[in-house]
Structure formats: structure tokens, C-alpha cells
N, CA, C and O atoms as CSV, one atom per row, in Angstrom:
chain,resi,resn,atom,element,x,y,z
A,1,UNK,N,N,104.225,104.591,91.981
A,1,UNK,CA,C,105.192,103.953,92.859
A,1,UNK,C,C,105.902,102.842,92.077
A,1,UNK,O,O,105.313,102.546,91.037
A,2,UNK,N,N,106.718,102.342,92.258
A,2,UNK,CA,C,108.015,101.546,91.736
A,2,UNK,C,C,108.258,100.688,92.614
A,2,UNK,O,O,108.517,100.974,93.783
A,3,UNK,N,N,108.195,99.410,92.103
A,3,UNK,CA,C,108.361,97.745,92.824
A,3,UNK,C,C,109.764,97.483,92.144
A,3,UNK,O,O,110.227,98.213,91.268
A,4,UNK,N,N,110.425,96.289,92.679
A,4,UNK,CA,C,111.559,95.560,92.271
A,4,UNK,C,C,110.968,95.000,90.941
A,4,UNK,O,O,109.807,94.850,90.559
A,5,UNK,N,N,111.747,94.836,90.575
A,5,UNK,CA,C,110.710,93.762,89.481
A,5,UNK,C,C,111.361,92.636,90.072
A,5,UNK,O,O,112.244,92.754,90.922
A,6,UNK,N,N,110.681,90.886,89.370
A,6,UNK,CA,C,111.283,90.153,89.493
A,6,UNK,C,C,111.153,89.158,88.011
A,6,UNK,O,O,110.211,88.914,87.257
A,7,UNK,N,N,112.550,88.761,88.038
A,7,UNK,CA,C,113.402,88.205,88.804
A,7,UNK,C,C,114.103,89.197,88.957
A,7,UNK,O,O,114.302,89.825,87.917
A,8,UNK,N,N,114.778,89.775,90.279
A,8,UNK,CA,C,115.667,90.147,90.700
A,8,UNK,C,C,116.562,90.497,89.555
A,8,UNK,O,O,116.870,89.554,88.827
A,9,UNK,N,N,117.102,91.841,89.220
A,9,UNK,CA,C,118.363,92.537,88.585
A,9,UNK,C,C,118.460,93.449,88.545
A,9,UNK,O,O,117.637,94.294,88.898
A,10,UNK,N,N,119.918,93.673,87.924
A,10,UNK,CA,C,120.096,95.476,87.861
A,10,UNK,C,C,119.774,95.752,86.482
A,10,UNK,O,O,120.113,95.136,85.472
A,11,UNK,N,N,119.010,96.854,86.623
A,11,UNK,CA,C,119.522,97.701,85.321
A,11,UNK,C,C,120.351,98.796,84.375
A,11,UNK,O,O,121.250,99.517,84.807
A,12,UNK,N,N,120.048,98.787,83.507
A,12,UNK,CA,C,120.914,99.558,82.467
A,12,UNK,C,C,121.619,100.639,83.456
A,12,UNK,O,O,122.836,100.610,83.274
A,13,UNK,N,N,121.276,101.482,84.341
A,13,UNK,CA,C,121.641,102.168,85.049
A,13,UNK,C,C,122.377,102.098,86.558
A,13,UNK,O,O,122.758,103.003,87.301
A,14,UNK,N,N,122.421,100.383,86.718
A,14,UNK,CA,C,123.116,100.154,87.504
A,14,UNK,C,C,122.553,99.659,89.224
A,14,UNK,O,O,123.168,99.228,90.200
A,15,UNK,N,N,121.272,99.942,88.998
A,15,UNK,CA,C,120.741,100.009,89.987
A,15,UNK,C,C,119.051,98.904,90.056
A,15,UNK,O,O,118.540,98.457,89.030
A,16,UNK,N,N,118.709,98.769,90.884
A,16,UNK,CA,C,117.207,97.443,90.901
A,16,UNK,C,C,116.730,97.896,89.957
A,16,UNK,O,O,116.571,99.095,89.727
A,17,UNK,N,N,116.368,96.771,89.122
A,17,UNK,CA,C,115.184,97.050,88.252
A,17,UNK,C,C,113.687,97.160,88.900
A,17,UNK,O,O,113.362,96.484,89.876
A,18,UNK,N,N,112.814,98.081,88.256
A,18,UNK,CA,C,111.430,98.395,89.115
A,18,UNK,C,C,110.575,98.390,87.991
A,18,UNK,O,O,110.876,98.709,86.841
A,19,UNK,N,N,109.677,98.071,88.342
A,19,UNK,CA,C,108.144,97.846,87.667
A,19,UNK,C,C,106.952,98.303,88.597
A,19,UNK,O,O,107.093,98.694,89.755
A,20,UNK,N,N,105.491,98.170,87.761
A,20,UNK,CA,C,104.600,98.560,88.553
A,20,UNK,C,C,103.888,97.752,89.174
A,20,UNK,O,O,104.316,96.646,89.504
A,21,UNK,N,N,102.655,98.175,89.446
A,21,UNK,CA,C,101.925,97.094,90.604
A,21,UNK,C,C,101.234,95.693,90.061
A,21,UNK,O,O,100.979,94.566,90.485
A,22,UNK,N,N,101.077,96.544,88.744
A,22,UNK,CA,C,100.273,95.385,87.705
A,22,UNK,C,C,100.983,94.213,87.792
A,22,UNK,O,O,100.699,93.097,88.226
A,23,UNK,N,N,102.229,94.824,87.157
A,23,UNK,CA,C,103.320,93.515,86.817
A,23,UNK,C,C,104.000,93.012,88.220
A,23,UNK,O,O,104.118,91.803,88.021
A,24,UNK,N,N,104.378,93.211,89.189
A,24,UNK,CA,C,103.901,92.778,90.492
A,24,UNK,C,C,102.860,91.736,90.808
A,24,UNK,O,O,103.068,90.716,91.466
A,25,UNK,N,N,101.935,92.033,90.370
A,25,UNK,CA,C,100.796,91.025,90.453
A,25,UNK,C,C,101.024,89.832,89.805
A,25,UNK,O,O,101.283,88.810,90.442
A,26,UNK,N,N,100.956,89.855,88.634
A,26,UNK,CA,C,101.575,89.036,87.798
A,26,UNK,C,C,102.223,88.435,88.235
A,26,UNK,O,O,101.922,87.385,88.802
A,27,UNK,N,N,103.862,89.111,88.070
A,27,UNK,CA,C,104.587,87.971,88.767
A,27,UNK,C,C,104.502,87.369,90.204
A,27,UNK,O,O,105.238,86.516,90.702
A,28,UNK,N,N,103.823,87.776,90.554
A,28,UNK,CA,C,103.153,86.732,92.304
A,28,UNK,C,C,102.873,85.489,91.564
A,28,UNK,O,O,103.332,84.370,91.334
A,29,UNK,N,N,101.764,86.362,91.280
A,29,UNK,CA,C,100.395,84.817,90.625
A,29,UNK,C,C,101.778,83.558,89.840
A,29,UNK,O,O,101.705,82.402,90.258
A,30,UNK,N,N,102.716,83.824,88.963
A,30,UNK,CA,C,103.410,83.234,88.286
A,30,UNK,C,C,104.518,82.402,89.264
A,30,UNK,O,O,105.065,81.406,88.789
A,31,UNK,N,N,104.819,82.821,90.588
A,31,UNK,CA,C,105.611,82.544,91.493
A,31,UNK,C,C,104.604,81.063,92.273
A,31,UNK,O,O,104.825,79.967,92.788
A,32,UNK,N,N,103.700,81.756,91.998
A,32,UNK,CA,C,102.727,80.757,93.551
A,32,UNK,C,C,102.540,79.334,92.048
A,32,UNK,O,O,102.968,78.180,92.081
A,33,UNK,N,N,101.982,79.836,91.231
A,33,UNK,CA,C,102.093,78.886,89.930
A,33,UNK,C,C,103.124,77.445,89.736
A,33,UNK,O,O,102.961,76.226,89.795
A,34,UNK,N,N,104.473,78.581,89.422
A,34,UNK,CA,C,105.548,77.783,89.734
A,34,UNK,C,C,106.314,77.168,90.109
A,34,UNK,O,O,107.149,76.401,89.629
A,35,UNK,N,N,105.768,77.841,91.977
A,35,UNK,CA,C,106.529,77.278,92.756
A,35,UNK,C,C,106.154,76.031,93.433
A,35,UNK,O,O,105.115,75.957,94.088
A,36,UNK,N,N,107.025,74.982,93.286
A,36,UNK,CA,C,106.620,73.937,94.035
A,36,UNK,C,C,106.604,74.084,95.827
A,36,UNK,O,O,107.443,74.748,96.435
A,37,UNK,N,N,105.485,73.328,96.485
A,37,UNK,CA,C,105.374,73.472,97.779
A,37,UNK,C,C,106.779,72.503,98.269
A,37,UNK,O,O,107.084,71.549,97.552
A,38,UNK,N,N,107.707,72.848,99.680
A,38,UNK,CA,C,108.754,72.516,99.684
A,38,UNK,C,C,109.850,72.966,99.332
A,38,UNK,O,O,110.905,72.473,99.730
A,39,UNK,N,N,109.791,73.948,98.552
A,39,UNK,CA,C,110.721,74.799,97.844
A,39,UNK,C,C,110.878,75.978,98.067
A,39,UNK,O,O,111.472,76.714,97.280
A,40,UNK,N,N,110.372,76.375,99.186
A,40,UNK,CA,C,111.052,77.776,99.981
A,40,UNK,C,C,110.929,77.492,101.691
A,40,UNK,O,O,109.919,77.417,102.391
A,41,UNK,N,N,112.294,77.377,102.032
A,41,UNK,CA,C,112.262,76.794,103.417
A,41,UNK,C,C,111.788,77.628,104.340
A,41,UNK,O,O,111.552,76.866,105.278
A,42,UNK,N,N,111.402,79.051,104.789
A,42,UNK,CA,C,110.466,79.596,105.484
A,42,UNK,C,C,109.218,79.756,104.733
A,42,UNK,O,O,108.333,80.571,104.994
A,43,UNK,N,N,109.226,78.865,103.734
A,43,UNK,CA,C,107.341,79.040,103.601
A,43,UNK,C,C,106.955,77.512,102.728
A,43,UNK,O,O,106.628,77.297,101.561
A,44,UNK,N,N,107.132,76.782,103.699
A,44,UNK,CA,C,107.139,75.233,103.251
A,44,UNK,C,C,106.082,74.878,102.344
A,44,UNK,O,O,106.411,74.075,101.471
A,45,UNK,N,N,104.513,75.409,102.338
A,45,UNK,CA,C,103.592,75.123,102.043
A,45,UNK,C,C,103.142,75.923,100.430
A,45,UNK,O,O,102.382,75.570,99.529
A,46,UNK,N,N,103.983,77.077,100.610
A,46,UNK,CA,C,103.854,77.773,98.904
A,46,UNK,C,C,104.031,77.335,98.036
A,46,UNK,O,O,104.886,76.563,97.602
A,47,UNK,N,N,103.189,77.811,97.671
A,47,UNK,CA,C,103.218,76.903,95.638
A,47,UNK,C,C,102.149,76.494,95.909
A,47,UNK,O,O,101.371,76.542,96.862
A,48,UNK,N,N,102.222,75.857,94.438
A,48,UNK,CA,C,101.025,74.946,93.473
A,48,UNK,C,C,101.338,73.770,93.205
A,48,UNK,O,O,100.385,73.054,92.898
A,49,UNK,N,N,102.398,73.275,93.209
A,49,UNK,CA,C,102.855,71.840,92.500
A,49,UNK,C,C,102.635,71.347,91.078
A,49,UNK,O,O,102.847,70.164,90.812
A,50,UNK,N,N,102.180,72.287,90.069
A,50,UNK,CA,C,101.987,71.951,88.987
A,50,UNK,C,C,102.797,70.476,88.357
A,50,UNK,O,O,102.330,69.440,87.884
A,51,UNK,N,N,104.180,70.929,88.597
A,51,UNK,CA,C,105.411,69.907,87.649
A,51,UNK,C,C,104.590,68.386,88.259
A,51,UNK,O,O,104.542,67.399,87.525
A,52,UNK,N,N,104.254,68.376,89.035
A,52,UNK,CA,C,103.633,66.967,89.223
A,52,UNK,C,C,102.210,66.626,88.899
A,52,UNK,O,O,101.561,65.753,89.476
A,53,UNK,N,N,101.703,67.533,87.746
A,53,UNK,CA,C,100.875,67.188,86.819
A,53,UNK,C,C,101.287,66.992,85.412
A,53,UNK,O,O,100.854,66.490,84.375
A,54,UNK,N,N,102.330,67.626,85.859
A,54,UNK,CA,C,102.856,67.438,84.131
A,54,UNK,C,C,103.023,66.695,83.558
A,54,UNK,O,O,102.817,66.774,82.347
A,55,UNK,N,N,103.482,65.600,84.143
A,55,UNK,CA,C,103.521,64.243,83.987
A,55,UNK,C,C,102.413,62.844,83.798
A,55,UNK,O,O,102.495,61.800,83.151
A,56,UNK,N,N,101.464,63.375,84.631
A,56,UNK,CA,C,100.573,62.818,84.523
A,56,UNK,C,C,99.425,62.117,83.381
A,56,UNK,O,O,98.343,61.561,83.566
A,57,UNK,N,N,100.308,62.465,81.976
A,57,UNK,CA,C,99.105,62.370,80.707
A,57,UNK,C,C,98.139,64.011,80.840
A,57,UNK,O,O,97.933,64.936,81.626
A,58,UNK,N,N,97.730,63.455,79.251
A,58,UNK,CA,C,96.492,64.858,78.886
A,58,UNK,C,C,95.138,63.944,79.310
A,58,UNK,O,O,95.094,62.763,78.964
A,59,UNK,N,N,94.350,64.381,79.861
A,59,UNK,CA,C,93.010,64.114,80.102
A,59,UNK,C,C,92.244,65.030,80.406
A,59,UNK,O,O,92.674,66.171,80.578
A,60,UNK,N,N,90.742,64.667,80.554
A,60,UNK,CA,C,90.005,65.788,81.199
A,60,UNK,C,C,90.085,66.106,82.891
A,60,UNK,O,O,89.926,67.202,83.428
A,61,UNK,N,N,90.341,64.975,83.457
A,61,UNK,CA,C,90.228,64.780,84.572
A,61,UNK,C,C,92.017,65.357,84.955
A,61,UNK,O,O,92.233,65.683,86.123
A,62,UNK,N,N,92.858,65.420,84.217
A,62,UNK,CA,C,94.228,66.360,84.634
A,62,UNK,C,C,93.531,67.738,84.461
A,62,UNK,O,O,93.380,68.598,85.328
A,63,UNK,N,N,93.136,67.769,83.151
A,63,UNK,CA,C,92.886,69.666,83.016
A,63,UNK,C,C,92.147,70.187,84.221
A,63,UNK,O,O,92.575,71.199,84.775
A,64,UNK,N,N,90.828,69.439,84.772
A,64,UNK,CA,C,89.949,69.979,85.562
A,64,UNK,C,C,90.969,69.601,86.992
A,64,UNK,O,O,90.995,70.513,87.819
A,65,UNK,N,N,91.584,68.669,87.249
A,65,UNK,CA,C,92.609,68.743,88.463
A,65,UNK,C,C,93.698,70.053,88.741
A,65,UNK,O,O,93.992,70.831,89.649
A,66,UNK,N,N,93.972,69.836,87.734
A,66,UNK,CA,C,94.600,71.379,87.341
A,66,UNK,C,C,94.267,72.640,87.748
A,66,UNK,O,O,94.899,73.325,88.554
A,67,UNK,N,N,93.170,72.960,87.122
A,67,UNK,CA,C,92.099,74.129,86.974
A,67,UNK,C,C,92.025,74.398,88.807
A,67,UNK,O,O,92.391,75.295,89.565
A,68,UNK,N,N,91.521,73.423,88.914
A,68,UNK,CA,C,91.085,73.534,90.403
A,68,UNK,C,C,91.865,73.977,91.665
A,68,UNK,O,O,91.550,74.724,92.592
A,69,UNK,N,N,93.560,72.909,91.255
A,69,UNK,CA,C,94.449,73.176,91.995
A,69,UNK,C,C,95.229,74.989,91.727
A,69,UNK,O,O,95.554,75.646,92.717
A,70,UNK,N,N,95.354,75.363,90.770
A,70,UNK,CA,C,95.604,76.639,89.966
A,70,UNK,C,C,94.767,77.789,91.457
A,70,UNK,O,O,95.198,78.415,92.425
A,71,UNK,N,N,93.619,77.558,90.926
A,71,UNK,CA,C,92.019,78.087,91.577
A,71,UNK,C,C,92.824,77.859,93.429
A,71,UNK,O,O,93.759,78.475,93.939
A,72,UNK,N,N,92.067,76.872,93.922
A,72,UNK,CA,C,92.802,76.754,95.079
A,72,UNK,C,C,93.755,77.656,95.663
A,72,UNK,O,O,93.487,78.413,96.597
A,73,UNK,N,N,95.292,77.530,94.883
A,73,UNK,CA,C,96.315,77.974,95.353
A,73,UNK,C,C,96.105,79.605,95.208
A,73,UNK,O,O,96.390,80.224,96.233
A,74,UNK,N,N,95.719,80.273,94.262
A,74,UNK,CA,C,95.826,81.650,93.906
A,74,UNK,C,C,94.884,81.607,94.866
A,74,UNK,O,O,95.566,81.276,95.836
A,75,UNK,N,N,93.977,81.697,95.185
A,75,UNK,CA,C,92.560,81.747,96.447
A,75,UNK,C,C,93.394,82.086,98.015
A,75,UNK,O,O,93.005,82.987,98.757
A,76,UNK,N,N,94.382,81.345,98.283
A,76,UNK,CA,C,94.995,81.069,99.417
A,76,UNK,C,C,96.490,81.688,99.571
A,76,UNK,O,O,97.083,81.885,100.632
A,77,UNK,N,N,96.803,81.863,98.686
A,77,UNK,CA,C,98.416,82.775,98.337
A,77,UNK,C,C,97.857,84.057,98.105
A,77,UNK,O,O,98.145,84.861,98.991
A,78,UNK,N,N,97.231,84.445,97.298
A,78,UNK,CA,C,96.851,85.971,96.407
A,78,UNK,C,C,95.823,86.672,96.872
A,78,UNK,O,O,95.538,87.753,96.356
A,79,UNK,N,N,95.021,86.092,98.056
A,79,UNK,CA,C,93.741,86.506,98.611
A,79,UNK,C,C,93.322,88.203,98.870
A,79,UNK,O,O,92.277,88.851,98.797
A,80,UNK,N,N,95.287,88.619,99.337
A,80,UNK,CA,C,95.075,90.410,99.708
A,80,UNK,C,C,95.216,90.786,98.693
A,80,UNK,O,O,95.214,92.016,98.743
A,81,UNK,N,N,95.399,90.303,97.350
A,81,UNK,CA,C,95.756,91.035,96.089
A,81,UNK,C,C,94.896,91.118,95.113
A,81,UNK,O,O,94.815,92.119,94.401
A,82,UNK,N,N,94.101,89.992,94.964
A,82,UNK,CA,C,93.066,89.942,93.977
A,82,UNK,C,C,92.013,89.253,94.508
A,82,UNK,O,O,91.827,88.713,95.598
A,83,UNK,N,N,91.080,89.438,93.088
A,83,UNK,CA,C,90.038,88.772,93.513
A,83,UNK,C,C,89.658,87.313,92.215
A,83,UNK,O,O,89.069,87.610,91.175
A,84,UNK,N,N,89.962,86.257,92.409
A,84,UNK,CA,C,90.118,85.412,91.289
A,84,UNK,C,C,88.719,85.156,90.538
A,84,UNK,O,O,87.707,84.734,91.097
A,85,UNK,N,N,88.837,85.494,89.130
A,85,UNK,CA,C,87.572,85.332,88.706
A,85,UNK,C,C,87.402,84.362,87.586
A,85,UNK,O,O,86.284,83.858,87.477
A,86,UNK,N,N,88.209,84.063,86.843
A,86,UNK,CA,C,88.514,82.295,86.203
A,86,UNK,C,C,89.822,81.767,85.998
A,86,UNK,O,O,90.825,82.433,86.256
A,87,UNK,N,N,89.857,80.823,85.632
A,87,UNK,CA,C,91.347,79.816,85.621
A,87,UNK,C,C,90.493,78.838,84.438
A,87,UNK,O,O,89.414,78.245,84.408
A,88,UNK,N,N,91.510,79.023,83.618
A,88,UNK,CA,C,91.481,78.510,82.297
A,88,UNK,C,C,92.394,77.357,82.567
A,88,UNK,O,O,93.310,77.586,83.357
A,89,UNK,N,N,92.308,76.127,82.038
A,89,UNK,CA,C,93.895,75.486,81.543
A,89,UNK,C,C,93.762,74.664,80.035
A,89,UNK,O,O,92.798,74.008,79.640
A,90,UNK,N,N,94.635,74.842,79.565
A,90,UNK,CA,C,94.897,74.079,78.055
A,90,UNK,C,C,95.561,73.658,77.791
A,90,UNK,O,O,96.374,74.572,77.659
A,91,UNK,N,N,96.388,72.182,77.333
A,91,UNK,CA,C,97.137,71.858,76.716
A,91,UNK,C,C,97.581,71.913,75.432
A,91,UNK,O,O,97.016,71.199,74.604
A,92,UNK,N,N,98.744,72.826,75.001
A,92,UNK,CA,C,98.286,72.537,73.076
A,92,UNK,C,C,99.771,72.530,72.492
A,92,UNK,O,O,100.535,73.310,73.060
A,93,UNK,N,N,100.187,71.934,71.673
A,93,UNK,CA,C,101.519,71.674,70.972
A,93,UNK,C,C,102.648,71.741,72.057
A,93,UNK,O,O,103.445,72.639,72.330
A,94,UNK,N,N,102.413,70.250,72.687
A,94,UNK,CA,C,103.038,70.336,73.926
A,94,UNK,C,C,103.581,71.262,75.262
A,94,UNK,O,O,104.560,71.127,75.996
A,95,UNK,N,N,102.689,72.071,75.229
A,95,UNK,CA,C,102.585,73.097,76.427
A,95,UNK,C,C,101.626,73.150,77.249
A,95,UNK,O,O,100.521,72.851,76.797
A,96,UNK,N,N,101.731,73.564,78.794
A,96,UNK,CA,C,100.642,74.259,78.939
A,96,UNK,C,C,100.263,75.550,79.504
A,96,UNK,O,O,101.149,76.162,80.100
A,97,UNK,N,N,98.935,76.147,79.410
A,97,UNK,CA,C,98.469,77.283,79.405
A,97,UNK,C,C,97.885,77.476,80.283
A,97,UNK,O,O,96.854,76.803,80.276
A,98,UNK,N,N,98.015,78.234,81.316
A,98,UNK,CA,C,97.077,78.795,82.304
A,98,UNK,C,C,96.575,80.304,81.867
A,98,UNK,O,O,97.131,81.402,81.829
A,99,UNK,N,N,95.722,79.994,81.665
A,99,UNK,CA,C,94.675,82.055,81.629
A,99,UNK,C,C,94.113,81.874,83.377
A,99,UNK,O,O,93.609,80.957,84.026
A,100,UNK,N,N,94.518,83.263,83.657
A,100,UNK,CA,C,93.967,83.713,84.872
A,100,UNK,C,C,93.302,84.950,84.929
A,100,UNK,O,O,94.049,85.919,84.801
A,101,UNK,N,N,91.673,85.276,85.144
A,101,UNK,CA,C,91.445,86.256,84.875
A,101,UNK,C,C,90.773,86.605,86.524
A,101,UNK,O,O,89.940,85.882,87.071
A,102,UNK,N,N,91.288,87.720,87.056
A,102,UNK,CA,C,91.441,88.442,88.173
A,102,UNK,C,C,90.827,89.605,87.761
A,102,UNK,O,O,90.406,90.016,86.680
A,103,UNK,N,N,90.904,90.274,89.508
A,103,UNK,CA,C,90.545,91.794,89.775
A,103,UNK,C,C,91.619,92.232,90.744
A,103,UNK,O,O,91.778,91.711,91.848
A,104,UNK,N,N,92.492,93.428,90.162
A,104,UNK,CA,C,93.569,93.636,91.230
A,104,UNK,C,C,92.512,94.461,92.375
A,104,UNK,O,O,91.571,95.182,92.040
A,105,UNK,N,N,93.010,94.094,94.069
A,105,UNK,CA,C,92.501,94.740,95.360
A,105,UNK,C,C,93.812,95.493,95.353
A,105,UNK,O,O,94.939,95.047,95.133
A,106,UNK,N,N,93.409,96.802,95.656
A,106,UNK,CA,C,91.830,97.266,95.769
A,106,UNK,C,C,91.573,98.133,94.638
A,106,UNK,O,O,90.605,98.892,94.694
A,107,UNK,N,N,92.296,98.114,93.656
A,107,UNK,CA,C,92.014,99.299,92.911
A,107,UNK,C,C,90.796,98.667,91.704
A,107,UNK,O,O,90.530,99.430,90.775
A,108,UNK,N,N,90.155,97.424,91.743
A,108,UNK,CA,C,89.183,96.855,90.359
A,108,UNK,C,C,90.020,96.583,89.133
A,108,UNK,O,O,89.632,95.618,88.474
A,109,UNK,N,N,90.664,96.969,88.859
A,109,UNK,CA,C,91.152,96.388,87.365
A,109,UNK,C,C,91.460,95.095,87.141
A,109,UNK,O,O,92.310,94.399,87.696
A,110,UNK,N,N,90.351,94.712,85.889
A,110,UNK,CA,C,90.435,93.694,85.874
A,110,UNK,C,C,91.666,92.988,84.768
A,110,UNK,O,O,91.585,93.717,83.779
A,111,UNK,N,N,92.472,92.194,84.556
A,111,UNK,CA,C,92.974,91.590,83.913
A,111,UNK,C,C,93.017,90.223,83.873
A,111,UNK,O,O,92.485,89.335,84.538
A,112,UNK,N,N,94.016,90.265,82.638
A,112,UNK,CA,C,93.895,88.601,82.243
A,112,UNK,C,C,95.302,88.183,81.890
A,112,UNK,O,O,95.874,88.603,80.884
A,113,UNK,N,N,95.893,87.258,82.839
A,113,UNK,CA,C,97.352,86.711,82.158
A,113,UNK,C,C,97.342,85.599,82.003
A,113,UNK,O,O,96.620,84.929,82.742
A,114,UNK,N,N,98.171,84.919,80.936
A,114,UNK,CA,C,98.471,83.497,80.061
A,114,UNK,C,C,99.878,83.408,81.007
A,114,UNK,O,O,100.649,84.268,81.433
A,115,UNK,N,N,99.817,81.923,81.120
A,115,UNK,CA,C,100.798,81.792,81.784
A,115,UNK,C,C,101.466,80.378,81.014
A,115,UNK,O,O,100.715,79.456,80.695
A,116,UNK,N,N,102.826,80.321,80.778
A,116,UNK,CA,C,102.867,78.679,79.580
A,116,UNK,C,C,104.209,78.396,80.168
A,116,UNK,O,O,105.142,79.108,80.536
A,117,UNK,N,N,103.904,76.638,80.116
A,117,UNK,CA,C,105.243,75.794,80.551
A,117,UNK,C,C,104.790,74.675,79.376
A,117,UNK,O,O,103.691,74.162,79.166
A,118,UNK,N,N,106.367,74.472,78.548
A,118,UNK,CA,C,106.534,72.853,78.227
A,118,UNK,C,C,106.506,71.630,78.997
A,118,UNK,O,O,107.159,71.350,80.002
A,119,UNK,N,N,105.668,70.959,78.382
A,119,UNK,CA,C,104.991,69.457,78.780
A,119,UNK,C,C,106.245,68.659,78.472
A,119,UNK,O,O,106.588,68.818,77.300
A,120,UNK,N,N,107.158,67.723,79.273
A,120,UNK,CA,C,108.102,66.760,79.130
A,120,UNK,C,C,106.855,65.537,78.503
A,120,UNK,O,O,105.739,65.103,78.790
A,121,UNK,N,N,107.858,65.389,77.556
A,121,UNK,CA,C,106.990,64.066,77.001
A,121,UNK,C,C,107.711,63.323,77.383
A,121,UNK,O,O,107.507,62.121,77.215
């Protein structure tokens, strides 16, 4: 079966671009990630709020705030889709890194996606 992909476009042929379920997944998890809560007016509460850690300095106590909030949000956004099984976070040459390692529902496959945003210094 064949999903939209996102972001939203046409392709070479003129018509929606489509992808599969995997990458579907993905880009959820990367949406709920990115999206700040407030920032979709019929769904006030979606997202993660990351950008307002970003700021915050490198510490342990950001990474594990992080981690948690990451954890949290995919738990409560992604619940019919997967099953969350770690959340990594790292800061490194001014970026950061989310690893998310899941189980797509219902089919078991497990994967693992890196997810990276630049750190405003």
C-alpha cells in the first residue's frame, strides 16, 4: 500500500508523492518531535517542544530532560503505531541527536531512527 509521503509534494510524474508505512512512521515520530505544542490549531497540545531545550545549555540534567520529554511525547502521540523501546539523546558538534528505537504495531519490526537539529549557540 502507498502513503503520501511527507512533506507534502508532487512528483516526477505529476502526481502525490507516496511512500511506505515504515517511512510513514518515521515521519510521525519526526512531526510529534518537531512540532511545537501550540502550533497546530486543531490539535493545540501536539508536539514535544524540543526548541525550548535548545536553548537551555548542554548538561546532564537537559539530556535526561530531554530523553524523557522525547519518551513522554512519542508514548502519547504514537501509542497506535508503535511500541517505544529507547530514546537516546546526544549532543555533539553543535547538534542534536535523537535515536529512537521502536516496534512498528502491529506488524513487530523493529527499527531505529536518528533524528538531528542544530543547537543555536
Amino acid at each position: 500500500m502507498a502513503y503520501p509521503d511527507f512533506p507534502y509534494r508532487i512528483d516526477t510524474q505529476g502526481r502525490t508523492a507516496t511512500t511506505t508505512h515504515l517511512d510513514v512512521i518515521r515521519d510521525r515520530i519526526e512531526q510529534v518531535l518537531f512540532t511545537e505544542p501550540g502550533e497546530r490549531v486543531m490539535m493545540p497540545t501536539f508536539g514535544c517542544g524540543l526548541h525550548r531545550l535548545l536553548f537551555a545549555g548542554i548538561s546532564d540534567a537537559v539530556v535526561e530532560n530531554t530523553r524523557s520529554l522525547v519518551s513522554t511525547s512519542l508514548q502519547t502521540w504514537m501509542q497506535d503505531d508503535i511500541d517505544l523501546s529507547d530514546v537516546g539523546v546526544r549532543f555533539e558538534n553543535g547538534a542534536l541527536y535523537i535515536d529512537v528505537a521502536y516496534v512498528v504495531l502491529p506488524t513487530g519490526e523493529s527499527q531505529l531512527a536518528t533524528f538531528e537539529r542544530e543547537v543555536s549557540a
